[in-house]
The first five atom37 places (N, CA, C, CB, O) and aatype in JSON, in Angstrom:
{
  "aatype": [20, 20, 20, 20, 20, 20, 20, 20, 20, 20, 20, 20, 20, 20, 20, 20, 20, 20, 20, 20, 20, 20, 20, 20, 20, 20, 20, 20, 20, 20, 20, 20, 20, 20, 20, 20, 20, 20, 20, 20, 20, 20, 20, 20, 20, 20, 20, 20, 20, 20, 20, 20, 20, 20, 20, 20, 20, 20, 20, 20, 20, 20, 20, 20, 20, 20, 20, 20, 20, 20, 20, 20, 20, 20, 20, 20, 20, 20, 20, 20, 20, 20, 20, 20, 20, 20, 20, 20, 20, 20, 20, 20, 20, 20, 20, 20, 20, 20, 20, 20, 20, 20, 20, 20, 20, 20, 20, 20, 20, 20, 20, 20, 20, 20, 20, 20, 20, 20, 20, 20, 20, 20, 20, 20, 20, 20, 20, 20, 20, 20],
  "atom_mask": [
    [1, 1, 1, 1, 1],
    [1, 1, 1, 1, 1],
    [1, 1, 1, 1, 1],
    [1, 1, 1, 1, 1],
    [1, 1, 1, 1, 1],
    [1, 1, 1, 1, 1],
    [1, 1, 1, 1, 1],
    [1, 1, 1, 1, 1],
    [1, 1, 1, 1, 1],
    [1, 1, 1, 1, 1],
    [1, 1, 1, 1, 1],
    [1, 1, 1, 1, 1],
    [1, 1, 1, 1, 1],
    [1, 1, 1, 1, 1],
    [1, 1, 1, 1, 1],
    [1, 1, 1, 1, 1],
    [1, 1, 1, 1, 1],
    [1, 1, 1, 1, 1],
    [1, 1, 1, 1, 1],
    [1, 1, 1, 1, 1],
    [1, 1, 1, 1, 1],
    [1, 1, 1, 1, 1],
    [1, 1, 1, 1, 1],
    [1, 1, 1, 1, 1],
    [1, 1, 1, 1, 1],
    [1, 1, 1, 1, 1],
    [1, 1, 1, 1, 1],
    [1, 1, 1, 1, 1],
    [1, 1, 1, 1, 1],
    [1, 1, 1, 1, 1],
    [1, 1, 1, 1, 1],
    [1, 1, 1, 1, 1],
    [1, 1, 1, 1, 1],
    [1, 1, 1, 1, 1],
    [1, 1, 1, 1, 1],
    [1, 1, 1, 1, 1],
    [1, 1, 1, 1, 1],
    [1, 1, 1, 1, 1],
    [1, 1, 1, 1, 1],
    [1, 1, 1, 1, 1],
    [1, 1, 1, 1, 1],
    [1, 1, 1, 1, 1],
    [1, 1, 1, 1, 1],
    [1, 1, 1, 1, 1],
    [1, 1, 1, 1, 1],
    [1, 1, 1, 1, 1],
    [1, 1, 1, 1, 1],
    [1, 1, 1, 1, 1],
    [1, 1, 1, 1, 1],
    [1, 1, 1, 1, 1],
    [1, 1, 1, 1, 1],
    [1, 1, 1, 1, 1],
    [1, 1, 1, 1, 1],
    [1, 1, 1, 1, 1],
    [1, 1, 1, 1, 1],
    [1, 1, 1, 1, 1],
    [1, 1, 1, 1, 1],
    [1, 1, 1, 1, 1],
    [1, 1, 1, 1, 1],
    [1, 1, 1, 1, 1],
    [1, 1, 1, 1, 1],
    [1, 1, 1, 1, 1],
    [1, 1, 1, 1, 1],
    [1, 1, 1, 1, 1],
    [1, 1, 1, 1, 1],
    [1, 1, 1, 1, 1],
    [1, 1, 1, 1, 1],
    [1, 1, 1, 1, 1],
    [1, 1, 1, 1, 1],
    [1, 1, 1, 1, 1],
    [1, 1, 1, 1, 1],
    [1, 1, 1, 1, 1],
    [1, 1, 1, 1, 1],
    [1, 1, 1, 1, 1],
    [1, 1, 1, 1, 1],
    [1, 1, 1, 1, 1],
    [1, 1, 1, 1, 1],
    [1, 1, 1, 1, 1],
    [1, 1, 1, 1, 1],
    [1, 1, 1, 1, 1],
    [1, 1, 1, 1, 1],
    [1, 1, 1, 1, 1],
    [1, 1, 1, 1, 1],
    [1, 1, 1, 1, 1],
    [1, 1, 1, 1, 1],
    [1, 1, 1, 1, 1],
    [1, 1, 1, 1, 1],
    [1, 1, 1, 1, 1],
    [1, 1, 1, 1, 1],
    [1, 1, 1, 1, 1],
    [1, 1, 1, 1, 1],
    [1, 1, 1, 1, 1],
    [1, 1, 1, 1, 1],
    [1, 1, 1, 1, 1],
    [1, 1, 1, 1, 1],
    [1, 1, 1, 1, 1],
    [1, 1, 1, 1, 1],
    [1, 1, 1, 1, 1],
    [1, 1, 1, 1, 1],
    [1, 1, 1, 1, 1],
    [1, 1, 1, 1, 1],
    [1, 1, 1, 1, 1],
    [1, 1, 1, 1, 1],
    [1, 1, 1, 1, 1],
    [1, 1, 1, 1, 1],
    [1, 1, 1, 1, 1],
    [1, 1, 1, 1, 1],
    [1, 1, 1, 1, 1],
    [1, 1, 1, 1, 1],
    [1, 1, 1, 1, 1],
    [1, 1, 1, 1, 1],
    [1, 1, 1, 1, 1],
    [1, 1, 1, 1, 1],
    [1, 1, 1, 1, 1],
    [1, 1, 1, 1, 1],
    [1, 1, 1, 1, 1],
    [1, 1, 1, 1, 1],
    [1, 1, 1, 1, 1],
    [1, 1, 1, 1, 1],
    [1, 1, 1, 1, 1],
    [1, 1, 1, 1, 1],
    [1, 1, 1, 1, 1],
    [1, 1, 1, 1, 1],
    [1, 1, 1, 1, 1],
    [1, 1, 1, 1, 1],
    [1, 1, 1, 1, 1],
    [1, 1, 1, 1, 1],
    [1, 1, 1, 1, 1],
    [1, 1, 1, 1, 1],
    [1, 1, 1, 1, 1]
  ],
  "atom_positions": [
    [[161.17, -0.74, 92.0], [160.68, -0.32, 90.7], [160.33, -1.54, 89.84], [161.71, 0.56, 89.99], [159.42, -1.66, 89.03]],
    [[161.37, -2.5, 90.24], [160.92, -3.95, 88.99], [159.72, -4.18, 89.43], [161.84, -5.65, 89.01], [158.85, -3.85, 88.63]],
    [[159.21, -4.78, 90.77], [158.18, -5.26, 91.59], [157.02, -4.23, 90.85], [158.51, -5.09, 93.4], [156.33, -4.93, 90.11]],
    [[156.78, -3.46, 90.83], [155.96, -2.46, 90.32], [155.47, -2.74, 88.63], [156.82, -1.08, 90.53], [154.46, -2.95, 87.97]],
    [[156.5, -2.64, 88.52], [156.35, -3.33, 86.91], [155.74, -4.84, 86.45], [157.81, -3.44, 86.36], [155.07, -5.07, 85.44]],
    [[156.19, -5.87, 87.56], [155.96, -7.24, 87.52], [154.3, -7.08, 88.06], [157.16, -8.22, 88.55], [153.52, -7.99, 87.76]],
    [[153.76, -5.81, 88.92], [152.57, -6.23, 89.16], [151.38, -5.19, 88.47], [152.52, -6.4, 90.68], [150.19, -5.24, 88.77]],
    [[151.86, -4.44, 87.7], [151.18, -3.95, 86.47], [151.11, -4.64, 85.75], [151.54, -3.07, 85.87], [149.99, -4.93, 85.32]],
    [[152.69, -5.51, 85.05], [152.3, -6.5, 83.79], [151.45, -7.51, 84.5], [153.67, -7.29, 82.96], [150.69, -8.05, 83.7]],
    [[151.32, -8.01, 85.89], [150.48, -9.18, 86.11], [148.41, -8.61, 85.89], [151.04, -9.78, 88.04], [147.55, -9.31, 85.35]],
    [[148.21, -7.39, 86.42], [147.05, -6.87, 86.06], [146.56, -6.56, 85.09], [146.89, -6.18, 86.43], [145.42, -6.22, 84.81]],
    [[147.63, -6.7, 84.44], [147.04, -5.76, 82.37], [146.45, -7.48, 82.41], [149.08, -5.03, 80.26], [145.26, -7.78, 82.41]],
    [[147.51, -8.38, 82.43], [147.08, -9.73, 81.46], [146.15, -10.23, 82.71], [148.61, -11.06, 80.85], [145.43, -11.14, 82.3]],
    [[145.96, -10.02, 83.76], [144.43, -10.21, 84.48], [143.63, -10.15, 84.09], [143.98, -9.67, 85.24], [142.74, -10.98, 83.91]],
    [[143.8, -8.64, 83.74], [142.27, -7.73, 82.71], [142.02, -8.43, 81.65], [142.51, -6.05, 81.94], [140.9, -8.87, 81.38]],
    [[143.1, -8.61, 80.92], [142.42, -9.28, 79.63], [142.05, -10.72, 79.63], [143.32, -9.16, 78.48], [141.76, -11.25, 78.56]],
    [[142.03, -11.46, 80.86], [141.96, -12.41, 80.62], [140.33, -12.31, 81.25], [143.14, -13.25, 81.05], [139.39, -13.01, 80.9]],
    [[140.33, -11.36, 82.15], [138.65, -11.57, 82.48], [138.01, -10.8, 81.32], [138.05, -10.85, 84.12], [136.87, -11.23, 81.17]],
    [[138.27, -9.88, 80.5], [137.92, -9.75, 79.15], [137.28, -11.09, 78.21], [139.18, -9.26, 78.57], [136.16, -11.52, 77.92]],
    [[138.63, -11.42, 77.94], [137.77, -13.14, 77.17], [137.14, -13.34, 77.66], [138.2, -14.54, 77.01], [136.01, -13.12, 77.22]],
    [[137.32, -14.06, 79.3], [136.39, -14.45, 79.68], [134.64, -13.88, 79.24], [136.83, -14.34, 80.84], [133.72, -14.66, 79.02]],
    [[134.53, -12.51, 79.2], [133.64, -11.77, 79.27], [132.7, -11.38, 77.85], [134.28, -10.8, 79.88], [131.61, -10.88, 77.55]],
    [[133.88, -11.95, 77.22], [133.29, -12.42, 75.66], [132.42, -13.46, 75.51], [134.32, -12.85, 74.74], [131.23, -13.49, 75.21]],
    [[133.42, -14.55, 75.82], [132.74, -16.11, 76.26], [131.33, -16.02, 76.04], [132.94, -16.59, 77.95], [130.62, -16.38, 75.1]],
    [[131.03, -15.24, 77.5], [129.87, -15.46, 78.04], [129.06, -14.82, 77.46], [129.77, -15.28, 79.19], [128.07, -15.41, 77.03]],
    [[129.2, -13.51, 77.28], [128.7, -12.8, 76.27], [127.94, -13.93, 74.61], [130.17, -11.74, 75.94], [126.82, -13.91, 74.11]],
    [[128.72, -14.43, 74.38], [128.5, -15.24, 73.12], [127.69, -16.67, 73.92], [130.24, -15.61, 72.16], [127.08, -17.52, 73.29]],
    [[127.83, -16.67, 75.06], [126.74, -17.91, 76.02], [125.42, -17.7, 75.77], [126.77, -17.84, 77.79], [124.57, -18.37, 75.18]],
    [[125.37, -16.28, 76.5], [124.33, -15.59, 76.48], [123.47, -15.68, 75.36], [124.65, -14.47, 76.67], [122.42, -16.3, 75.45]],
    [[123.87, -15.03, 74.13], [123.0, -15.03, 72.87], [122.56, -16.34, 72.67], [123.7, -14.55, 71.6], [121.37, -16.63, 72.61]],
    [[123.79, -17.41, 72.52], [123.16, -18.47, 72.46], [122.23, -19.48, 72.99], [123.67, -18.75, 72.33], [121.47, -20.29, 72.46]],
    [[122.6, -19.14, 74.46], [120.97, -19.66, 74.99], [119.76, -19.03, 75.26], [120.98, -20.16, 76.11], [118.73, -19.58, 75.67]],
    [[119.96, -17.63, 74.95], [118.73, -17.14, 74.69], [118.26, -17.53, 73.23], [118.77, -15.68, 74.91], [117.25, -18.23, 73.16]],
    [[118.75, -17.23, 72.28], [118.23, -17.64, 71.14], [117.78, -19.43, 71.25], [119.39, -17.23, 70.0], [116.64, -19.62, 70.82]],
    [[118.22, -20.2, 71.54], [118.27, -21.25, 71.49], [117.25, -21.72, 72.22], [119.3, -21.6, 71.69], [116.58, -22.62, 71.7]],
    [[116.75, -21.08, 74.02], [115.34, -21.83, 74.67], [114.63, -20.64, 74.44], [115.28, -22.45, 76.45], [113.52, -20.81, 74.95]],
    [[114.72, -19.2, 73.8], [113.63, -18.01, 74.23], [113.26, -18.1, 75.54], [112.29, -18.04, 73.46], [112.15, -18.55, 75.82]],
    [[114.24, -17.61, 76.66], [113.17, -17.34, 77.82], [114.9, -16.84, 78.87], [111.8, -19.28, 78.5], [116.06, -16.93, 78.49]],
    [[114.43, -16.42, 79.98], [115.61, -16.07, 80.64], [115.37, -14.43, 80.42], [117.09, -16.82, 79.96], [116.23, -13.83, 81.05]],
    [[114.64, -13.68, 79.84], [114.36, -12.14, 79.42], [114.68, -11.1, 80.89], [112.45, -11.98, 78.83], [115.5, -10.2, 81.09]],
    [[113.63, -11.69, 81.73], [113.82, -10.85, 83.11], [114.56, -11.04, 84.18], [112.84, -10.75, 83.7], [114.64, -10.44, 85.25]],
    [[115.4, -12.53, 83.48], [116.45, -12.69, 85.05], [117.45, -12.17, 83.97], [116.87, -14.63, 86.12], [118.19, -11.45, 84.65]],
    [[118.01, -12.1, 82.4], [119.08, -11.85, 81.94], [119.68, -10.24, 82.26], [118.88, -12.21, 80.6], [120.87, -9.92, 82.3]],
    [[118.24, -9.17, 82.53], [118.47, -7.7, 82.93], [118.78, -7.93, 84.3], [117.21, -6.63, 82.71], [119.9, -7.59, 84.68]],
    [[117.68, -8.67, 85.44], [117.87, -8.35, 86.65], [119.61, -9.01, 87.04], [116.51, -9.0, 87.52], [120.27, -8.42, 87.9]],
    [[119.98, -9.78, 86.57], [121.57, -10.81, 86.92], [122.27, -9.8, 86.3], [121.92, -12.66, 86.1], [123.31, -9.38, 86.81]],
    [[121.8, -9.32, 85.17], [123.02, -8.96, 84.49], [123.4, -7.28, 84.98], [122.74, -9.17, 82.73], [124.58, -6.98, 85.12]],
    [[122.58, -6.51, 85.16], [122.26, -5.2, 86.15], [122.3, -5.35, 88.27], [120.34, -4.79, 85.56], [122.62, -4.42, 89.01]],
    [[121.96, -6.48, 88.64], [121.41, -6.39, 89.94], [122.91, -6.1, 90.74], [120.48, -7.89, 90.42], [123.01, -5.22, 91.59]],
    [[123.71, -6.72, 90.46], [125.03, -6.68, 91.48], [125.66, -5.1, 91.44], [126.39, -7.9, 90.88], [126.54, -4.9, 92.28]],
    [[125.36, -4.13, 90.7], [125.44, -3.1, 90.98], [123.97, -2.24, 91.78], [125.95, -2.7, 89.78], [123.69, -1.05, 91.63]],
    [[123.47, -2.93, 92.34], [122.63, -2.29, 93.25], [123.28, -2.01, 94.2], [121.6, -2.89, 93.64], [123.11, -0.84, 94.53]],
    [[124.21, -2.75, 95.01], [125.29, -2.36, 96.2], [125.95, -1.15, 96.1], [126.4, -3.32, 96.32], [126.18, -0.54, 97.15]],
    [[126.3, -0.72, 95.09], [126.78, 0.59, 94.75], [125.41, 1.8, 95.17], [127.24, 0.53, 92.96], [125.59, 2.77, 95.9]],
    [[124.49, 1.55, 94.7], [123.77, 2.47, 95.55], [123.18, 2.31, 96.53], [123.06, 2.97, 95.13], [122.61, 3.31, 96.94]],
    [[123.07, 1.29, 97.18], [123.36, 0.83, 98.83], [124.29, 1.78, 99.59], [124.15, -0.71, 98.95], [123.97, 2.54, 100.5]],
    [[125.62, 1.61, 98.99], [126.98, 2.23, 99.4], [127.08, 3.93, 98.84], [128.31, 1.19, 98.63], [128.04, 4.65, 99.13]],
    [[125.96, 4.39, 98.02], [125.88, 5.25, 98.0], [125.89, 6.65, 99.32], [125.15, 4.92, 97.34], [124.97, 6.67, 100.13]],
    [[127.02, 7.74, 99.37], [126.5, 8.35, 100.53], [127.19, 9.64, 100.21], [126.83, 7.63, 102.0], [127.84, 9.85, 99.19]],
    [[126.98, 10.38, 101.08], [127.79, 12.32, 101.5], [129.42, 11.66, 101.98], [126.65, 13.6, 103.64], [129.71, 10.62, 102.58]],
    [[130.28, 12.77, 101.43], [131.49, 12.34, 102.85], [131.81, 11.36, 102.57], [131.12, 12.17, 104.42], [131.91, 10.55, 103.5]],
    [[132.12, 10.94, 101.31], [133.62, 9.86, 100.95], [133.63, 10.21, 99.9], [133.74, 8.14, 100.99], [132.88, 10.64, 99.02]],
    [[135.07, 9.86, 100.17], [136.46, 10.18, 99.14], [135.74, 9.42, 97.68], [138.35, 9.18, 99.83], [134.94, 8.49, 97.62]],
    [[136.43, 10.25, 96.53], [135.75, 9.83, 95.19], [136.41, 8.73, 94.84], [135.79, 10.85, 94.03], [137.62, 8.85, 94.65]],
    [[135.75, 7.32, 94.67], [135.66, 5.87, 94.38], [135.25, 4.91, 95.56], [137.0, 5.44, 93.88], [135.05, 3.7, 95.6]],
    [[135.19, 5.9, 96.53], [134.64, 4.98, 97.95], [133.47, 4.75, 97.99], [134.78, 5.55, 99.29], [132.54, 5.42, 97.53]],
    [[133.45, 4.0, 98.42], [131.63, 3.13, 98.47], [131.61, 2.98, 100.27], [131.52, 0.8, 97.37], [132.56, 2.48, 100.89]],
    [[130.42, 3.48, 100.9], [130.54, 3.34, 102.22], [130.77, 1.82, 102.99], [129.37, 3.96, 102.63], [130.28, 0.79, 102.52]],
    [[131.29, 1.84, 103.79], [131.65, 0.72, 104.69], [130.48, -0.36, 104.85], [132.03, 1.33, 106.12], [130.74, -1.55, 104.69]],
    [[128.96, 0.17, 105.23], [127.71, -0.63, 105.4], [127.51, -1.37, 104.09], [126.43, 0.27, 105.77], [126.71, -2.3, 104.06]],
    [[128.2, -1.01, 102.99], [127.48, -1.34, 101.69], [128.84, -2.65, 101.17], [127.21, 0.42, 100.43], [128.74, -3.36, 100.17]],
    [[129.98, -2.65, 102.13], [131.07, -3.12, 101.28], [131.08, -4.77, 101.05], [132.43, -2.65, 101.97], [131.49, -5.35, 100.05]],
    [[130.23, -5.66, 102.84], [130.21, -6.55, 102.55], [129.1, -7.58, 101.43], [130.39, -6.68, 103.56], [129.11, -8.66, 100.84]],
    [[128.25, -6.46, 101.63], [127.26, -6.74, 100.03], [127.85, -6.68, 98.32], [126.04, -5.4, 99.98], [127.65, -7.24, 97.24]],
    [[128.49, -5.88, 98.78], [129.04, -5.63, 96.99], [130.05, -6.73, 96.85], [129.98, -3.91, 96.56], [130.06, -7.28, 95.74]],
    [[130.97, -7.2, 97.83], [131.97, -7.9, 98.14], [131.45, -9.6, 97.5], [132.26, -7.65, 99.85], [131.96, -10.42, 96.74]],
    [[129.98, -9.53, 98.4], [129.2, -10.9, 98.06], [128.71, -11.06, 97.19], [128.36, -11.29, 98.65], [128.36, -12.22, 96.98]],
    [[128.27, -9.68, 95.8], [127.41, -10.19, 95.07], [128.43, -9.3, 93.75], [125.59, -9.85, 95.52], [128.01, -8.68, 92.77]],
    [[129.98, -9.55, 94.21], [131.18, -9.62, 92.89], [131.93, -10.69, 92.86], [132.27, -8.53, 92.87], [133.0, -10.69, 92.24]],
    [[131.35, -12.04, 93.72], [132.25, -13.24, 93.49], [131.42, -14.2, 92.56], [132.68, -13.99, 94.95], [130.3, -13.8, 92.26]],
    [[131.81, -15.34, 92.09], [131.67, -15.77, 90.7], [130.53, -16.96, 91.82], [133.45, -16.4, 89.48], [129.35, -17.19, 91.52]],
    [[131.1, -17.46, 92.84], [130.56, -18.3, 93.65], [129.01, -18.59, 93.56], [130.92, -17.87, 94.83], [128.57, -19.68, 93.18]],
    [[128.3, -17.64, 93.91], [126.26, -17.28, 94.09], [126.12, -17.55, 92.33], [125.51, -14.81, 94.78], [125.33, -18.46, 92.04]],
    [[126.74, -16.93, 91.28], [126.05, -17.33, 89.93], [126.67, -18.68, 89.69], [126.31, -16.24, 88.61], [125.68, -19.33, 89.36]],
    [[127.38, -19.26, 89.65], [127.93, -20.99, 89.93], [126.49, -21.83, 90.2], [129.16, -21.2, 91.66], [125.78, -22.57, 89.52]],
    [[126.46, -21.22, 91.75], [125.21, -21.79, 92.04], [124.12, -22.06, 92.02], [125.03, -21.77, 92.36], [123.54, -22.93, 92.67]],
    [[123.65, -21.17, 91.07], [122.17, -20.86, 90.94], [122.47, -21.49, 89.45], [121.49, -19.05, 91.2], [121.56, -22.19, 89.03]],
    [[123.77, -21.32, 88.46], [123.46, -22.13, 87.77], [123.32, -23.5, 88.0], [124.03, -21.94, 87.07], [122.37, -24.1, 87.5]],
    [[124.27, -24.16, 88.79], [124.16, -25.55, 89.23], [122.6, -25.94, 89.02], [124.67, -25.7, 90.84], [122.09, -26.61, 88.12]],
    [[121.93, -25.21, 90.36], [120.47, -25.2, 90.18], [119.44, -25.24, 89.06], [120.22, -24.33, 90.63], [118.26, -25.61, 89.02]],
    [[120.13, -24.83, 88.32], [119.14, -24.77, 87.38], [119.79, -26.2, 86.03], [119.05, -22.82, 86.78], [119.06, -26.75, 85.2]],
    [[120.94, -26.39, 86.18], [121.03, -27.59, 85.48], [120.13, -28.65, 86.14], [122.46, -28.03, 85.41], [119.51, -29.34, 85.33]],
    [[119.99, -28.85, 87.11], [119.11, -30.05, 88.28], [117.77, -29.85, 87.79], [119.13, -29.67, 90.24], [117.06, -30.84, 87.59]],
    [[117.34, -28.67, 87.57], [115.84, -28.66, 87.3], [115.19, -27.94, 88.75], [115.21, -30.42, 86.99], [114.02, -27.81, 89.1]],
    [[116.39, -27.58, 89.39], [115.48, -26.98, 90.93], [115.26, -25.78, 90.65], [116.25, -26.95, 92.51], [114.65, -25.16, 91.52]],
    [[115.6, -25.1, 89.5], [115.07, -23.46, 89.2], [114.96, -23.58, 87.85], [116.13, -22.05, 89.63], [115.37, -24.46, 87.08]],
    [[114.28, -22.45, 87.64], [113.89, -22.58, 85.77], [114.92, -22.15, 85.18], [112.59, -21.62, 85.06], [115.72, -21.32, 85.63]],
    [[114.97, -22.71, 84.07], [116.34, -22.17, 83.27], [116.66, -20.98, 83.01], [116.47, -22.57, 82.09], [117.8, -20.53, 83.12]],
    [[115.59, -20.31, 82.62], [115.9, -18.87, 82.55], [117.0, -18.65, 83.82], [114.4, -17.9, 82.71], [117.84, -17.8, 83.52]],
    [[117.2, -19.24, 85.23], [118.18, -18.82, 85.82], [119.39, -19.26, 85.87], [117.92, -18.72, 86.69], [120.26, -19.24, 86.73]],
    [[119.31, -19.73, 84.65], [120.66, -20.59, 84.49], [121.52, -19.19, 83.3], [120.23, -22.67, 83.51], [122.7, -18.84, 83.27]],
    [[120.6, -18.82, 82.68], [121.12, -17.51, 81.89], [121.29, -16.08, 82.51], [120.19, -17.27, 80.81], [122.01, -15.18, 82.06]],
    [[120.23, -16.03, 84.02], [120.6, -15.21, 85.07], [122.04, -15.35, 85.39], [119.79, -15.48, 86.21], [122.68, -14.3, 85.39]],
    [[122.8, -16.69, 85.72], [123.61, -16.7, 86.31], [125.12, -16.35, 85.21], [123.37, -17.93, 87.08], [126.24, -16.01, 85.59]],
    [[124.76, -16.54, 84.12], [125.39, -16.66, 83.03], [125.41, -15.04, 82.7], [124.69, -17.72, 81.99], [126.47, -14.67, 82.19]],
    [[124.38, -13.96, 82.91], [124.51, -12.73, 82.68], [125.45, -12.32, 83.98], [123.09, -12.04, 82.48], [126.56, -11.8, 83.87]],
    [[124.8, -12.64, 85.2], [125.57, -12.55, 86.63], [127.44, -12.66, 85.96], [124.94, -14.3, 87.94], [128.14, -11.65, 85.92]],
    [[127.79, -13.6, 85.65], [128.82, -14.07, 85.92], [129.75, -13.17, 84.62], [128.68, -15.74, 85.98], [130.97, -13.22, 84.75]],
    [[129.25, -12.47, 83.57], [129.3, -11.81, 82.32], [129.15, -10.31, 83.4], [127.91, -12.31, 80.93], [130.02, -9.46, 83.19]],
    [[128.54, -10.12, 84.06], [128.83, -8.61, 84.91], [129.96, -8.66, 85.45], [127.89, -8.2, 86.09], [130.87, -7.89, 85.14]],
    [[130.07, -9.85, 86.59], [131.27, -9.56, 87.27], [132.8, -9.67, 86.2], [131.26, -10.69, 88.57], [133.75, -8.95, 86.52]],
    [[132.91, -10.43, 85.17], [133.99, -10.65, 84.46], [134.5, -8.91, 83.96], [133.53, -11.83, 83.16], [135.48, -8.24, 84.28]],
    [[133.25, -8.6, 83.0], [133.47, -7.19, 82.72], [133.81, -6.16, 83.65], [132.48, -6.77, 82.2], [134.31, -5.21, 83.04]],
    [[133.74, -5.97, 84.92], [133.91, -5.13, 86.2], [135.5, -5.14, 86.14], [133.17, -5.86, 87.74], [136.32, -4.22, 86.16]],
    [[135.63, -6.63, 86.06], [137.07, -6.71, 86.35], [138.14, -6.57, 85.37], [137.27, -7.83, 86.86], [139.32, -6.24, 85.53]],
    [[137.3, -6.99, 84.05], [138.26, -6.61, 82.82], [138.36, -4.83, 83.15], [137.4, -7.11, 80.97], [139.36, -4.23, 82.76]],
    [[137.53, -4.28, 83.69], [137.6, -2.5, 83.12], [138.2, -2.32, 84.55], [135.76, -1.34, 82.63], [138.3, -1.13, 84.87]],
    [[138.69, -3.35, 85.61], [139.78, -2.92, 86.66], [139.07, -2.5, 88.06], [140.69, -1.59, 86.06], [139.75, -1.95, 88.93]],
    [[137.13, -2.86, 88.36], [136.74, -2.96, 89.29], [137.12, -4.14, 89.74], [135.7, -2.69, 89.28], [137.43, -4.93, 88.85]],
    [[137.21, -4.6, 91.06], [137.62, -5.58, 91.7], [136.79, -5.69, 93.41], [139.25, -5.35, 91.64], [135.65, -5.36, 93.75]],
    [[137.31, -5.96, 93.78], [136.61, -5.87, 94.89], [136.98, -5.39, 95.95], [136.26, -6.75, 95.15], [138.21, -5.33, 96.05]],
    [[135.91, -4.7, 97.58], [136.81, -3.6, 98.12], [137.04, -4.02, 99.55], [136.15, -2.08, 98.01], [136.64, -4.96, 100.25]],
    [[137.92, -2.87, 99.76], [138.49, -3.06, 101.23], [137.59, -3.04, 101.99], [139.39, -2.15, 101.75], [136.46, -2.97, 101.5]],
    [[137.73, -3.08, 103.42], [136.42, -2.81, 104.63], [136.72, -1.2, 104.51], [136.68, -3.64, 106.65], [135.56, -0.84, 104.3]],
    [[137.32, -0.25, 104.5], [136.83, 1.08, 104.37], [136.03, 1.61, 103.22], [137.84, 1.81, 104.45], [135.69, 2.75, 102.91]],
    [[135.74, -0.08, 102.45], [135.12, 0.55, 100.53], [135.6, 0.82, 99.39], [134.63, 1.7, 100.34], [134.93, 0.89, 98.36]],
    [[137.42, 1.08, 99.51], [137.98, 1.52, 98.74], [138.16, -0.1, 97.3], [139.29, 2.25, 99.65], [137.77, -1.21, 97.67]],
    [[138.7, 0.05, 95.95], [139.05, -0.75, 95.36], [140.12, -1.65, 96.3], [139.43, -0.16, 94.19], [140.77, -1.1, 97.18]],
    [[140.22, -2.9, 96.07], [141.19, -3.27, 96.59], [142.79, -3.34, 95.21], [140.55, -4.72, 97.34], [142.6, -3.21, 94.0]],
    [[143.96, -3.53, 95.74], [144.9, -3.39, 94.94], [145.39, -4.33, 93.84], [145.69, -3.18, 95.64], [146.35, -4.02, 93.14]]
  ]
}
């Protein structure tokens, strides 16, 4: 029963910490959009695209919160912080336009919020993991 307790209180202050986080960026966001004007169509597509896997994983015949198995290692890849890191990297260098530097910055503002509201990422059968 303690153990149970020790790993609820460790997930509440998880959540809220990818919360801030999710502020942060949130307040990134405005500011470098306001600040270069541009980033408009990667800030929807980054900030919307990583839930495309969800309807990838869309199907008949699973359990309600399951996402099908074909769809899990995609969603898996495009809910780690790793790919928007990178593409910002990229775009500090000058090897992509900045606007994808605010892609990655909306990217990375999706996945935070997923996890503040307790999505996480899933098992190989699809399910949330624990």
């Amino acid at each position: 029963m303690h153990t149970t307790t020790a790993i609820a209180s460790r997930n509440a202050i998880g959540r809220l910490e990818y919360a801030t986080l999710a502020a942060l960026l949130l307040v990134a966001i405005a500011f470098e959009v306001a600040k270069h004007a541009t980033g408009f169509w990667q800030l929807a597509a980054f900030g919307f695209g990583p839930d495309l896997a969800l309807f990838y994983g869309a199907a008949a015949n699973l359990e309600k919160g399951q996402l099908h198995p074909r769809a899990v290692r995609l969603y898996n890849l495009v809910h780690r912080f790793w790919l928007p890191l990178m593409m910002m990297m990229l775009a500090c260098f000058d090897l992509v336009p900045l606007g994808f530097f605010i892609g990655g910055l909306a990217w990375c503002f999706h996945i935070s919020l997923d996890r503040a509201l307790g999505y996480g990422l899933r098992t190989r059968d699809g399910f949330q993991r624990p």
